[in-house]
Predicted model as a PDB file, atoms N, CA, C, CB and O in Angstrom, pLDDT in the B-factor column:
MODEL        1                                                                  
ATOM      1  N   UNK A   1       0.825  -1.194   0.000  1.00 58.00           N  
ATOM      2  CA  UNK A   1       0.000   0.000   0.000  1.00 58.00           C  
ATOM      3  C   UNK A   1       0.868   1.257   0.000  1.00 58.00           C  
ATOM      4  CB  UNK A   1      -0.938  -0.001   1.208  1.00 58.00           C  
ATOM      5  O   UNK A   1       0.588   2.346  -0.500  1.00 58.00           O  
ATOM      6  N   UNK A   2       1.954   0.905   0.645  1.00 58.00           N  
ATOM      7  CA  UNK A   2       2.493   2.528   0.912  1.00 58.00           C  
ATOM      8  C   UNK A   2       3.435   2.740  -0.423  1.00 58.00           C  
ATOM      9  CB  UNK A   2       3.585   2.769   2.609  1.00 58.00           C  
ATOM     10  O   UNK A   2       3.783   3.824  -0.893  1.00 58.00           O  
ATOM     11  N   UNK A   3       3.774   1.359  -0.937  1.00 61.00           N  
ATOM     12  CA  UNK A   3       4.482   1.675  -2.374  1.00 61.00           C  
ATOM     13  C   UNK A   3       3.606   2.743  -3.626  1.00 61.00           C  
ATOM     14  CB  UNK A   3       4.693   0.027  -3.115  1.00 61.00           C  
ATOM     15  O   UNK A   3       3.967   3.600  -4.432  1.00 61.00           O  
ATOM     16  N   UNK A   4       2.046   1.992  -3.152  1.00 56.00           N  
ATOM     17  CA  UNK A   4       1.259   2.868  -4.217  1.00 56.00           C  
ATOM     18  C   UNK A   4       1.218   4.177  -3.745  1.00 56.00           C  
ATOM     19  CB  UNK A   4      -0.218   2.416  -4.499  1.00 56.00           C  
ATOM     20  O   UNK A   4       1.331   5.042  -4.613  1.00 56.00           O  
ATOM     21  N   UNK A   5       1.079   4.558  -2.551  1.00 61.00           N  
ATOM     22  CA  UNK A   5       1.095   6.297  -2.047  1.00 61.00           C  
ATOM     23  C   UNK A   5       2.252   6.670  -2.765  1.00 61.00           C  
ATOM     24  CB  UNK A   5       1.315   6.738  -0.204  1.00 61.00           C  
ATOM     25  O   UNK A   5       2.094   7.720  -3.388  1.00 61.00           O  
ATOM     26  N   UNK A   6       3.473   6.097  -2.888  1.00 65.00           N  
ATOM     27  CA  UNK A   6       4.368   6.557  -3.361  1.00 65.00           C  
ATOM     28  C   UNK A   6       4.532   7.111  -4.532  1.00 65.00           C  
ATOM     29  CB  UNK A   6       4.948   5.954  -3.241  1.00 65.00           C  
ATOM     30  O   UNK A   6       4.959   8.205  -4.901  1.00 65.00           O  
ATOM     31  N   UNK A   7       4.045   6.000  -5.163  1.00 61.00           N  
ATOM     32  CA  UNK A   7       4.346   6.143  -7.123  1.00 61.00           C  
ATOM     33  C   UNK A   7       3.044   7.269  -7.218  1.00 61.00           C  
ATOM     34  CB  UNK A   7       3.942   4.110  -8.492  1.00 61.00           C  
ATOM     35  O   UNK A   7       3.454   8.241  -7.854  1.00 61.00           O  
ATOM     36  N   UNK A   8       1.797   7.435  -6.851  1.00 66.00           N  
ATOM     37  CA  UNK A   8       0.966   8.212  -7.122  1.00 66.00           C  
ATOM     38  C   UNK A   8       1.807   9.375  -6.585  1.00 66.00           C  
ATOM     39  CB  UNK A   8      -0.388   7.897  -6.624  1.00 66.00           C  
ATOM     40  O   UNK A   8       1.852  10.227  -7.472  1.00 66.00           O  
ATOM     41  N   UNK A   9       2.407   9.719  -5.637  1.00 72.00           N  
ATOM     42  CA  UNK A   9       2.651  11.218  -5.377  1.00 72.00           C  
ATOM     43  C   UNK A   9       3.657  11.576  -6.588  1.00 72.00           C  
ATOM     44  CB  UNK A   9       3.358  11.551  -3.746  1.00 72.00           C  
ATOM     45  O   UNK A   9       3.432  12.542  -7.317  1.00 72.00           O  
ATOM     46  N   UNK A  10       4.753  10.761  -6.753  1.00 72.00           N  
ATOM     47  CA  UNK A  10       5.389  10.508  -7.961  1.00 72.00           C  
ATOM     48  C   UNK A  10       4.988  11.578  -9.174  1.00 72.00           C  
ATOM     49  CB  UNK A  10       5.036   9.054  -8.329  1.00 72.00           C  
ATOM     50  O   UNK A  10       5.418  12.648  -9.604  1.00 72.00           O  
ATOM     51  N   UNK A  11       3.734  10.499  -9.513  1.00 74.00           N  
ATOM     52  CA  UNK A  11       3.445  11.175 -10.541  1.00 74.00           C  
ATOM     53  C   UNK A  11       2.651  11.757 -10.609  1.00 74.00           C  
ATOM     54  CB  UNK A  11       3.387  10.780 -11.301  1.00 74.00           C  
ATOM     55  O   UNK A  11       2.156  11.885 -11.729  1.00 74.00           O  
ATOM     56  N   UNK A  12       1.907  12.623  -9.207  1.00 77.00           N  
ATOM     57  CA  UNK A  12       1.826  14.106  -9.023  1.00 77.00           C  
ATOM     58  C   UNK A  12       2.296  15.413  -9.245  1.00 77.00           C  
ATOM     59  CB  UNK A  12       1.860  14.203  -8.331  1.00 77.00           C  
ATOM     60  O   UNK A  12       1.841  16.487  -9.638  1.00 77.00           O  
ATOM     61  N   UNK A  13       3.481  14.896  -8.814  1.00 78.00           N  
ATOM     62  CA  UNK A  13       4.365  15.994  -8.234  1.00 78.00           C  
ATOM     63  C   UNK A  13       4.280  16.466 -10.101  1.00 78.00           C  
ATOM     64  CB  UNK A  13       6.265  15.429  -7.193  1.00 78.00           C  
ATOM     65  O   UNK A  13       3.633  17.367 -10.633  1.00 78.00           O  
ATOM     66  N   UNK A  14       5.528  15.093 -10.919  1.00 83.00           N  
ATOM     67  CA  UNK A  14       5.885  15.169 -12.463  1.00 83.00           C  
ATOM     68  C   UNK A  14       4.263  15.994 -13.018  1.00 83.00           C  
ATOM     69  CB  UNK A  14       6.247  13.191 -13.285  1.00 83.00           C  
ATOM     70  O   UNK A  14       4.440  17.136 -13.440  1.00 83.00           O  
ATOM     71  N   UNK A  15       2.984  15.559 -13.030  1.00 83.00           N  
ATOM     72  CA  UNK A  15       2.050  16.045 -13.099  1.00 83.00           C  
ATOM     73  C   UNK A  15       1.481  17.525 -12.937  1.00 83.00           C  
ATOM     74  CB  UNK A  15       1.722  15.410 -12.582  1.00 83.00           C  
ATOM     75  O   UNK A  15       0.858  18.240 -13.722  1.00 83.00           O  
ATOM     76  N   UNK A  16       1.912  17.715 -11.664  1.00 80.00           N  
ATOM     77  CA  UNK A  16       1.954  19.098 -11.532  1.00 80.00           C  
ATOM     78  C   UNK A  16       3.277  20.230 -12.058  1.00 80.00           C  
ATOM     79  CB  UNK A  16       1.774  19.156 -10.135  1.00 80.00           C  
ATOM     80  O   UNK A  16       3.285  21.461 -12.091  1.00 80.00           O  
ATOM     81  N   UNK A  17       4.166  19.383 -12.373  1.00 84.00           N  
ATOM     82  CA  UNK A  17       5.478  19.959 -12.995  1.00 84.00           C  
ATOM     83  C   UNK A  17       4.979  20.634 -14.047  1.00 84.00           C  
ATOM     84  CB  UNK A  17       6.604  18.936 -13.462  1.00 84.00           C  
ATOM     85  O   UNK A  17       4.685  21.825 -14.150  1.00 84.00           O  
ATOM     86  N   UNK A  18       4.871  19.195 -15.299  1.00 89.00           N  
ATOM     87  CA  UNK A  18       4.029  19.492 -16.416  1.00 89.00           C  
ATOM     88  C   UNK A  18       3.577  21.244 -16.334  1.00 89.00           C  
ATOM     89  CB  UNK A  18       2.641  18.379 -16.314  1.00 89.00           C  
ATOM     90  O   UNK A  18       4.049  22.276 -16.809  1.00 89.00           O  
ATOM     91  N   UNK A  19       2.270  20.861 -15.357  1.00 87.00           N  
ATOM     92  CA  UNK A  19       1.227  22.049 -15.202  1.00 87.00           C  
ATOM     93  C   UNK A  19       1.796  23.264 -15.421  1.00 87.00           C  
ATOM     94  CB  UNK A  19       0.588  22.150 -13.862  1.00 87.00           C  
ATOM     95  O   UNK A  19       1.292  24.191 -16.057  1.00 87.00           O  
ATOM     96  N   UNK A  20       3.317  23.233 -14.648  1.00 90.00           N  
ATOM     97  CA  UNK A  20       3.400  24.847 -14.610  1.00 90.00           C  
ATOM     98  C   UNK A  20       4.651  24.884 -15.347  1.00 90.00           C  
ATOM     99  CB  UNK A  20       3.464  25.680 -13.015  1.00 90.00           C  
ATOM    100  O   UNK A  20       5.247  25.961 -15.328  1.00 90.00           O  
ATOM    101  N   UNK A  21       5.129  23.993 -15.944  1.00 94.00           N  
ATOM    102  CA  UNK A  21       5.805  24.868 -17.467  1.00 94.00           C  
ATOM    103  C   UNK A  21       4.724  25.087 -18.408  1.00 94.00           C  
ATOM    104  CB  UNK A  21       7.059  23.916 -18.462  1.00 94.00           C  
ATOM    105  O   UNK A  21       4.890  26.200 -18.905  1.00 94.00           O  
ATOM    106  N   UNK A  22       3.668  24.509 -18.882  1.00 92.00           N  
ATOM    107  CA  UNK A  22       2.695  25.001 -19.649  1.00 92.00           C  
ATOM    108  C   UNK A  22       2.104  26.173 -19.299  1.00 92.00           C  
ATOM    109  CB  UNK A  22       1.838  24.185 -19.779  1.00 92.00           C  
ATOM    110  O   UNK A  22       1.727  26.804 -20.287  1.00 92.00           O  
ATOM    111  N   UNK A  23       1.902  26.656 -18.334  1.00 92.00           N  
ATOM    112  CA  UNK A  23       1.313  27.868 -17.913  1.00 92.00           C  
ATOM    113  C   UNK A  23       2.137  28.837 -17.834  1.00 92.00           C  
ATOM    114  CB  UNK A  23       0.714  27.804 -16.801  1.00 92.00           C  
ATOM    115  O   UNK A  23       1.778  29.988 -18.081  1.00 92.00           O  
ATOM    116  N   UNK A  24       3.483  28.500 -17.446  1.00 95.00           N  
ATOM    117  CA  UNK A  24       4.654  29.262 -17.912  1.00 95.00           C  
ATOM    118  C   UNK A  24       4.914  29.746 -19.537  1.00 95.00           C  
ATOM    119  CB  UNK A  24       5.769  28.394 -17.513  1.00 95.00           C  
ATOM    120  O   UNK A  24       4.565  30.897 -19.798  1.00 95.00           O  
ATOM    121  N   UNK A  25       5.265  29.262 -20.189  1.00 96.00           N  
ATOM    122  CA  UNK A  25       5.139  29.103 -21.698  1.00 96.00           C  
ATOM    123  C   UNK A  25       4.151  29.674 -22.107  1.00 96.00           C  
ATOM    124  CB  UNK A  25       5.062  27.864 -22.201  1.00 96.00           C  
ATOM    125  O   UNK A  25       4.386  30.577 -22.910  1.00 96.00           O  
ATOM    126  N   UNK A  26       2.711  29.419 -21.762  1.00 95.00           N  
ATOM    127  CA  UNK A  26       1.929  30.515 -21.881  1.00 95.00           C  
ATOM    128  C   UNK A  26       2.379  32.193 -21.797  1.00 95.00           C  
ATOM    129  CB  UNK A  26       1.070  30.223 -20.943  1.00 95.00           C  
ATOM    130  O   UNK A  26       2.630  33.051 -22.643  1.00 95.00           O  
ATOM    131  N   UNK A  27       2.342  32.161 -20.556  1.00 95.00           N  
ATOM    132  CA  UNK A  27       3.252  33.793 -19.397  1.00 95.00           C  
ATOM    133  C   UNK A  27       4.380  34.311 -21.005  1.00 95.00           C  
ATOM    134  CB  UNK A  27       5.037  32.825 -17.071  1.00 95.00           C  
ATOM    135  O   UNK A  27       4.375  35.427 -21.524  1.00 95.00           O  
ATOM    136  N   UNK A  28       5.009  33.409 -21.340  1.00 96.00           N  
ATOM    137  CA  UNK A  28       6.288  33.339 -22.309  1.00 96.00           C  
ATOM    138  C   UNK A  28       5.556  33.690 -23.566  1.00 96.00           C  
ATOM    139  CB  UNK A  28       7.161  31.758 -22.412  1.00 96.00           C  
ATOM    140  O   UNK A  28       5.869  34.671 -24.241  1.00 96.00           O  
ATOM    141  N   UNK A  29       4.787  33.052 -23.807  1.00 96.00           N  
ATOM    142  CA  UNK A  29       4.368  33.054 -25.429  1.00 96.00           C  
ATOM    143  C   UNK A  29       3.490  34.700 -25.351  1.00 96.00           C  
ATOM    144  CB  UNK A  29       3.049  31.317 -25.991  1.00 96.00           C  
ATOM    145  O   UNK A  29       3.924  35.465 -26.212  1.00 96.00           O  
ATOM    146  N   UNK A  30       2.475  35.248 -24.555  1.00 96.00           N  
ATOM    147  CA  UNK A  30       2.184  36.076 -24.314  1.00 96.00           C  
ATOM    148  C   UNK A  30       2.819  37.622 -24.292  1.00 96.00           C  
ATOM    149  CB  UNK A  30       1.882  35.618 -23.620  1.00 96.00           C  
ATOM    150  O   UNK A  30       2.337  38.724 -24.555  1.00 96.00           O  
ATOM    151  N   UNK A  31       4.483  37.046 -23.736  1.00 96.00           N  
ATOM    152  CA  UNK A  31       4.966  38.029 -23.577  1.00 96.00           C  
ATOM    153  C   UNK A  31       5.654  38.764 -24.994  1.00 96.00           C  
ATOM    154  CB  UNK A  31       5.748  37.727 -22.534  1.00 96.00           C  
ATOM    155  O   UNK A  31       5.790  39.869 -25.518  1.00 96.00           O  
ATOM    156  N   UNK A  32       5.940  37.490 -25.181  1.00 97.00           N  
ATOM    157  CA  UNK A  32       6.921  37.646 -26.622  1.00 97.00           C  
ATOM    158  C   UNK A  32       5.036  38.508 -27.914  1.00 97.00           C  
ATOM    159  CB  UNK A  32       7.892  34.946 -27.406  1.00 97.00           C  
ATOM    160  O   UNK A  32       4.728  39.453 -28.640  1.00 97.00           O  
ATOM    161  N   UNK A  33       4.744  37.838 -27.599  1.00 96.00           N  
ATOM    162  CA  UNK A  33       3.649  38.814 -28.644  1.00 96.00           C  
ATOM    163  C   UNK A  33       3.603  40.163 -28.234  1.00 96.00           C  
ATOM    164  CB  UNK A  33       1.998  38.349 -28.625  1.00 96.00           C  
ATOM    165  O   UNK A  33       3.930  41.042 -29.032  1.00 96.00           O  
ATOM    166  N   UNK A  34       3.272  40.408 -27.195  1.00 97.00           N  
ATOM    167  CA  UNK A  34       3.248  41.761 -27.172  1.00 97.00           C  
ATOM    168  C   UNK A  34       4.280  42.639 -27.112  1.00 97.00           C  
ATOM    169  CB  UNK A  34       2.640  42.040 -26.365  1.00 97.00           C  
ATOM    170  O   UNK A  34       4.179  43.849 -26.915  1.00 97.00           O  
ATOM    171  N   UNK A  35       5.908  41.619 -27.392  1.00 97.00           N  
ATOM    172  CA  UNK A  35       6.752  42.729 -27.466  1.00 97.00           C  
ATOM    173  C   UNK A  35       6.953  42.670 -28.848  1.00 97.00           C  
ATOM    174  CB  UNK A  35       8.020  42.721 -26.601  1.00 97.00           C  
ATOM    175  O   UNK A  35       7.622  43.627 -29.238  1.00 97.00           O  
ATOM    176  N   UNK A  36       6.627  41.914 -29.709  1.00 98.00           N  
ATOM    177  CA  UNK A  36       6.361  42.125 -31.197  1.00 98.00           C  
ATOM    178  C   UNK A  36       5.492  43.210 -31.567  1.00 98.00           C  
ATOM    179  CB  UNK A  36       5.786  40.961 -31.780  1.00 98.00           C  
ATOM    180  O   UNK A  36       5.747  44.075 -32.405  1.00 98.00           O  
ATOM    181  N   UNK A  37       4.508  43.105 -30.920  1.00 98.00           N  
ATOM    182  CA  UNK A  37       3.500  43.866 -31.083  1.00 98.00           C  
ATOM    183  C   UNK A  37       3.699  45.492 -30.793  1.00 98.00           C  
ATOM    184  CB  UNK A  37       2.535  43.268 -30.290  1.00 98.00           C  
ATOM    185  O   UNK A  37       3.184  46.508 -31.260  1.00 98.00           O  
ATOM    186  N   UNK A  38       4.457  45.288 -30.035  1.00 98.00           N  
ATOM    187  CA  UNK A  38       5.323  46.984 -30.175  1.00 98.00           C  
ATOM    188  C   UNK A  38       6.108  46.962 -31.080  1.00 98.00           C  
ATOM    189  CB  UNK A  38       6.287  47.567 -28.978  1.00 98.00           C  
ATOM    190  O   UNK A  38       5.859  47.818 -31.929  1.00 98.00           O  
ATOM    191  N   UNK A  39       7.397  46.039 -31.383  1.00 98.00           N  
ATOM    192  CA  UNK A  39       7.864  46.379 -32.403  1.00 98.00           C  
ATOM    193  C   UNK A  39       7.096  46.666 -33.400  1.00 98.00           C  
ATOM    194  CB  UNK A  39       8.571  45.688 -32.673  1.00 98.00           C  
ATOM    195  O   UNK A  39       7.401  47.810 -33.736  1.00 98.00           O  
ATOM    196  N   UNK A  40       6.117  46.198 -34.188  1.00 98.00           N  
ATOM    197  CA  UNK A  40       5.211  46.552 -35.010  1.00 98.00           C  
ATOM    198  C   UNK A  40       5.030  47.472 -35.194  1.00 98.00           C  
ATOM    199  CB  UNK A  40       4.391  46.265 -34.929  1.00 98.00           C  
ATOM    200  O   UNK A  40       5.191  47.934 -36.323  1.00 98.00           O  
ATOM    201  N   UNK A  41       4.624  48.160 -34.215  1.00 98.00           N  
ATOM    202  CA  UNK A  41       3.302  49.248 -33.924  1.00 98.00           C  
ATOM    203  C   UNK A  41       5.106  50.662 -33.903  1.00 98.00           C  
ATOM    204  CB  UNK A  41       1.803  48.778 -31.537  1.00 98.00           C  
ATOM    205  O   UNK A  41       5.085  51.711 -34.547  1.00 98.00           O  
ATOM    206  N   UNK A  42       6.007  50.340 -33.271  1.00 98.00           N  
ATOM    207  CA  UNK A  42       6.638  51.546 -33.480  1.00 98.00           C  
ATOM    208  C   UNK A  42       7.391  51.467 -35.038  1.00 98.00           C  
ATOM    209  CB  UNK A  42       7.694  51.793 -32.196  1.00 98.00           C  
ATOM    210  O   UNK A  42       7.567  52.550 -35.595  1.00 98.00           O  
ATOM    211  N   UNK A  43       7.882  50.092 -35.823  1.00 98.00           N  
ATOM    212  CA  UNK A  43       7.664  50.543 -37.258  1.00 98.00           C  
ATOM    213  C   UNK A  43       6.884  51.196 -38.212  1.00 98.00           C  
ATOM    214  CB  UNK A  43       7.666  49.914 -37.680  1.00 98.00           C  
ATOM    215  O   UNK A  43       7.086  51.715 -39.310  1.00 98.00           O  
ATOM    216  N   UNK A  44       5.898  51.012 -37.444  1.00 98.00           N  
ATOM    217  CA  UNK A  44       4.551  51.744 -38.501  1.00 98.00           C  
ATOM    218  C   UNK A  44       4.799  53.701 -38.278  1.00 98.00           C  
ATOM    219  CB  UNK A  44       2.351  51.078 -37.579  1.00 98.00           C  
ATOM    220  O   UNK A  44       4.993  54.627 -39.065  1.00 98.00           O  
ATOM    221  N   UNK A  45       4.672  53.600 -36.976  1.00 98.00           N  
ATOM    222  CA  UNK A  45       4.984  55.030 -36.374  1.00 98.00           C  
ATOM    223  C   UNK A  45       6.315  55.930 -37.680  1.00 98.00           C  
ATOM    224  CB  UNK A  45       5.847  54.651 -34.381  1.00 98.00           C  
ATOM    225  O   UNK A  45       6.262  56.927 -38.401  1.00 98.00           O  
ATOM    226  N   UNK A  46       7.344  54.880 -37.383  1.00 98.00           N  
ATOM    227  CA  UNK A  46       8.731  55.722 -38.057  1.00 98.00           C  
ATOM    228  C   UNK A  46       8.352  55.658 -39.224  1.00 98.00           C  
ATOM    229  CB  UNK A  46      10.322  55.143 -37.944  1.00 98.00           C  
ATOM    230  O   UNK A  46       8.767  56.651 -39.822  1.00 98.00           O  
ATOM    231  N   UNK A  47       7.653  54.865 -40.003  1.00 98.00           N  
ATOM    232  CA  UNK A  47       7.479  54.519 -41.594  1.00 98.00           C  
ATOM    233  C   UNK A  47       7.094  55.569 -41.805  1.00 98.00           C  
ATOM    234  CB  UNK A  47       6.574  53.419 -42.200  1.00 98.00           C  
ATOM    235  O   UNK A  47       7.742  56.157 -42.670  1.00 98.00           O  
ATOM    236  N   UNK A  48       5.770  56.442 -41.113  1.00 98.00           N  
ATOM    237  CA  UNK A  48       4.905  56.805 -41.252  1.00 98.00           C  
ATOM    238  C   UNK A  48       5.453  58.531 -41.003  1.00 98.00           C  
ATOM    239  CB  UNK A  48       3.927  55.997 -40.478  1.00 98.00           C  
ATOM    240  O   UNK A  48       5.068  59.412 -41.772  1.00 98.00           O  
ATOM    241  N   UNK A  49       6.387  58.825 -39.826  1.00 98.00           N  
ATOM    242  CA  UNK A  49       7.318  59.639 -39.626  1.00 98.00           C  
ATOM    243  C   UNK A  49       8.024  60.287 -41.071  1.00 98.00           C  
ATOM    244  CB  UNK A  49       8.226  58.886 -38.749  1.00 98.00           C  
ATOM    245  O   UNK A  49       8.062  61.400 -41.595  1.00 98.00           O  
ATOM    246  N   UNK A  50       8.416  59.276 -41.304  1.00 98.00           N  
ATOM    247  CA  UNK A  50       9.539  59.510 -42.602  1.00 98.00           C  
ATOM    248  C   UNK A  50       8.941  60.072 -43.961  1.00 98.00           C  
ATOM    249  CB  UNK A  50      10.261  57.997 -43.054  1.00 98.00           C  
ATOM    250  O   UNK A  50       9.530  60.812 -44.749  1.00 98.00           O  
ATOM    251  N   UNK A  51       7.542  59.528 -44.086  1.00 98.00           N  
ATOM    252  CA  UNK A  51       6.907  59.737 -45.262  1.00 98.00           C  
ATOM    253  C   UNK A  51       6.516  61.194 -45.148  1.00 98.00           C  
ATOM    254  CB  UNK A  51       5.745  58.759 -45.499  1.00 98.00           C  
ATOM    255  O   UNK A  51       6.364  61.863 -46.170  1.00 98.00           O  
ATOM    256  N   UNK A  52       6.350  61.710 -43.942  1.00 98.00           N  
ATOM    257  CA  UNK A  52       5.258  62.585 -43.644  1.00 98.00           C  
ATOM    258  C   UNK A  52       6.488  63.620 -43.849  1.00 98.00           C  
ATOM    259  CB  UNK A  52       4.256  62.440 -42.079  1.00 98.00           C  
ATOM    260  O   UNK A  52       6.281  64.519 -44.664  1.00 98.00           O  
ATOM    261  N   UNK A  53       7.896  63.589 -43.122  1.00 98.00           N  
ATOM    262  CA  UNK A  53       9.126  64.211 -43.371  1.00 98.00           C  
ATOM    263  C   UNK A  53       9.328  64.622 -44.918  1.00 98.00           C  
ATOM    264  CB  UNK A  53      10.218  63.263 -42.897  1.00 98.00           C  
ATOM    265  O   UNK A  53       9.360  65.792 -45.298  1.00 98.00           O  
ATOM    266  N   UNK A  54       9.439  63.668 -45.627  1.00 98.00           N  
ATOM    267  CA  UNK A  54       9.752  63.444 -47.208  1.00 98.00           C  
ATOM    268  C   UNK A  54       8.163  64.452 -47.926  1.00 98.00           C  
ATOM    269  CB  UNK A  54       9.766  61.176 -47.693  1.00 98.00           C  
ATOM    270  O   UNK A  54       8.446  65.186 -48.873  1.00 98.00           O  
ATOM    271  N   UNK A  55       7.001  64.448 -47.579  1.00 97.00           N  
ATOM    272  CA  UNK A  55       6.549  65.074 -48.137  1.00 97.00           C  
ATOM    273  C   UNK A  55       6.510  66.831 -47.575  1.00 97.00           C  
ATOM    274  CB  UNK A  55       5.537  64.319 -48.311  1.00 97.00           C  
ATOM    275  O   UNK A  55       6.250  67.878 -48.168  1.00 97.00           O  
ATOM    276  N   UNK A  56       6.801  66.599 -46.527  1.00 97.00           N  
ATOM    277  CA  UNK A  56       7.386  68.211 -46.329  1.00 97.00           C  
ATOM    278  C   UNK A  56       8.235  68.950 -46.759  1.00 97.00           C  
ATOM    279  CB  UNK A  56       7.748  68.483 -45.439  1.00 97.00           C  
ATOM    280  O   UNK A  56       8.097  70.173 -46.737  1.00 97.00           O  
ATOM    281  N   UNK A  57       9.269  68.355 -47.230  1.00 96.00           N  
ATOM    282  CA  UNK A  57      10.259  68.588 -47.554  1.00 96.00           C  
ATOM    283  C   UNK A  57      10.258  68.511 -49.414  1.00 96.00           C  
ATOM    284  CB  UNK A  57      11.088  67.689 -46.687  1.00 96.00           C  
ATOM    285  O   UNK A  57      11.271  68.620 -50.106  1.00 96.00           O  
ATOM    286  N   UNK A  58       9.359  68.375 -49.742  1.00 95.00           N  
ATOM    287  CA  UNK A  58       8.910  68.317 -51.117  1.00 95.00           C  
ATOM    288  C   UNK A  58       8.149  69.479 -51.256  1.00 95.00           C  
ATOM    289  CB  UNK A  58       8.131  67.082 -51.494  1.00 95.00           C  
ATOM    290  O   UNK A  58       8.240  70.105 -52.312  1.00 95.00           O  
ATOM    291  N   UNK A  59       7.241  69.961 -50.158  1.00 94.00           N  
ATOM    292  CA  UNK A  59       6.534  71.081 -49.961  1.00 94.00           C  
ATOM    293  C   UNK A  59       7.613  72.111 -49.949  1.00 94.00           C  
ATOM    294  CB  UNK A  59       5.659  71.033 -48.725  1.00 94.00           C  
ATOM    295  O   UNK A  59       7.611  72.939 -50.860  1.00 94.00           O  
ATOM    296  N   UNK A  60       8.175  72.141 -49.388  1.00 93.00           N  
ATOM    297  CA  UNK A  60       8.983  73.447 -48.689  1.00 93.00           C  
ATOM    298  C   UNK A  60      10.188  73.397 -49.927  1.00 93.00           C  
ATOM    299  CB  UNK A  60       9.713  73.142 -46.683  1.00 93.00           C  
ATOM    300  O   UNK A  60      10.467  74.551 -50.251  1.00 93.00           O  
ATOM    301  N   UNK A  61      10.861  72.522 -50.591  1.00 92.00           N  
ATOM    302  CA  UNK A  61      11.371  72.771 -51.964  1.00 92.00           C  
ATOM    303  C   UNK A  61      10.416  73.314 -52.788  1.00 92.00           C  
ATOM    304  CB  UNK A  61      11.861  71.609 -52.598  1.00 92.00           C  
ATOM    305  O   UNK A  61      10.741  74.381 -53.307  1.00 92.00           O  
ATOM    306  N   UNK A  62       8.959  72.732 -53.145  1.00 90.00           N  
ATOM    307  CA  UNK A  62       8.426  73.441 -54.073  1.00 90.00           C  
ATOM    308  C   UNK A  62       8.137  75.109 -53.883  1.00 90.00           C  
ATOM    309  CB  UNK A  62       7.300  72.727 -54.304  1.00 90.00           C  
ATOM    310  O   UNK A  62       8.415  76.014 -54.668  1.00 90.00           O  
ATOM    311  N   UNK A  63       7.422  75.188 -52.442  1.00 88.00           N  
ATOM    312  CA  UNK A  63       7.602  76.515 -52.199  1.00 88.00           C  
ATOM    313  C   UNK A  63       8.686  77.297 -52.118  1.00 88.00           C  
ATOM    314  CB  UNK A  63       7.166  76.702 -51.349  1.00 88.00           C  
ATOM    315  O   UNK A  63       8.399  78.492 -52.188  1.00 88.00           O  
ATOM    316  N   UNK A  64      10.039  77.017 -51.973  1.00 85.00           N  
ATOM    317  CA  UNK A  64      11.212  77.577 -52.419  1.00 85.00           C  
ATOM    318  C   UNK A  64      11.295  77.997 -53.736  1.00 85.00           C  
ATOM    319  CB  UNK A  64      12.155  76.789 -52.219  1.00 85.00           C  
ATOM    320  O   UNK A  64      11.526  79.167 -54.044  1.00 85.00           O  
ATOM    321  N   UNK A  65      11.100  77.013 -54.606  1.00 83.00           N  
ATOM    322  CA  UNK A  65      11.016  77.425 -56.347  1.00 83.00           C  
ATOM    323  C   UNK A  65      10.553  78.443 -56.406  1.00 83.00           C  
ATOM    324  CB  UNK A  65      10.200  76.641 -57.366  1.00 83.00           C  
ATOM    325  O   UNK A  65      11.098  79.542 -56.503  1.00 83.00           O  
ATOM    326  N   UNK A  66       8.873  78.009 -56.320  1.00 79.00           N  
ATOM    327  CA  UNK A  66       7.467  78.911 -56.436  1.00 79.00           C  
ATOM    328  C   UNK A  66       8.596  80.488 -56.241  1.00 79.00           C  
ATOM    329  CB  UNK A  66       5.848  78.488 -54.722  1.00 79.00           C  
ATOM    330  O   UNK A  66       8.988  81.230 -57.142  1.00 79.00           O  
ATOM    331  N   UNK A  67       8.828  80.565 -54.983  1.00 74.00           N  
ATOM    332  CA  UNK A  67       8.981  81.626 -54.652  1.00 74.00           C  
ATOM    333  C   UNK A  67      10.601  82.668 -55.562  1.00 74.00           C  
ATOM    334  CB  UNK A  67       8.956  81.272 -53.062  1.00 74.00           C  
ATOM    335  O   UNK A  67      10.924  83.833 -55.792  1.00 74.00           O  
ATOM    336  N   UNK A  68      11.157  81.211 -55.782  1.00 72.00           N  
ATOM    337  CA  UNK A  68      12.350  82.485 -56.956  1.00 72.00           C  
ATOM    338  C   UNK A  68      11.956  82.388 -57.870  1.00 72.00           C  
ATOM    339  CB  UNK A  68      13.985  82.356 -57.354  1.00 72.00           C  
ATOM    340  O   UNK A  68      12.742  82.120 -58.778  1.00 72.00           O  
ATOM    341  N   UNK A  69      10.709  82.524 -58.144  1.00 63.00           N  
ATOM    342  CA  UNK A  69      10.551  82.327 -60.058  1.00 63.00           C  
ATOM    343  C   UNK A  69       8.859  83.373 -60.278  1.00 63.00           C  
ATOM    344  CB  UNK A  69      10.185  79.782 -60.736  1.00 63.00           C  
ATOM    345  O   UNK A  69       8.362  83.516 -61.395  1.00 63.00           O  
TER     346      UNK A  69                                                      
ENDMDL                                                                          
END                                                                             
């Protein structure tokens, strides 16, 4: 009898091991998305930066022309 208390706590314990690297890995997989998810989100920002730069600067040349001619 006490051999079986044994092997069952056994493979409790391994059981509950399991449990919390999966829930870990979760915690993990979670995290890693949302630090993608910034990376993302601040590429879009600079893309979006740059374009907005580049057409100003297309403005403010043309109005330079405009203005010596």
């Amino acid at each position: 009898m006490l051999g079986f208390i044994s092997a069952i706590s056994r493979g409790g314990a391994i059981i509950g091991l399991i449990l919390l690297i999966v829930a870990l890995l979760k915690q993990l997989i979670l995290a890693v998305g949302l630090l993608v998810a910034i990376i993302k989100l601040a590429i879009i920002v600079i893309f979006v930066a740059v374009l907005v730069m580049i057409a100003y600067a297309i403005y403010r040349d043309h109005k330079k022309h405009k203005a010596e001619v």
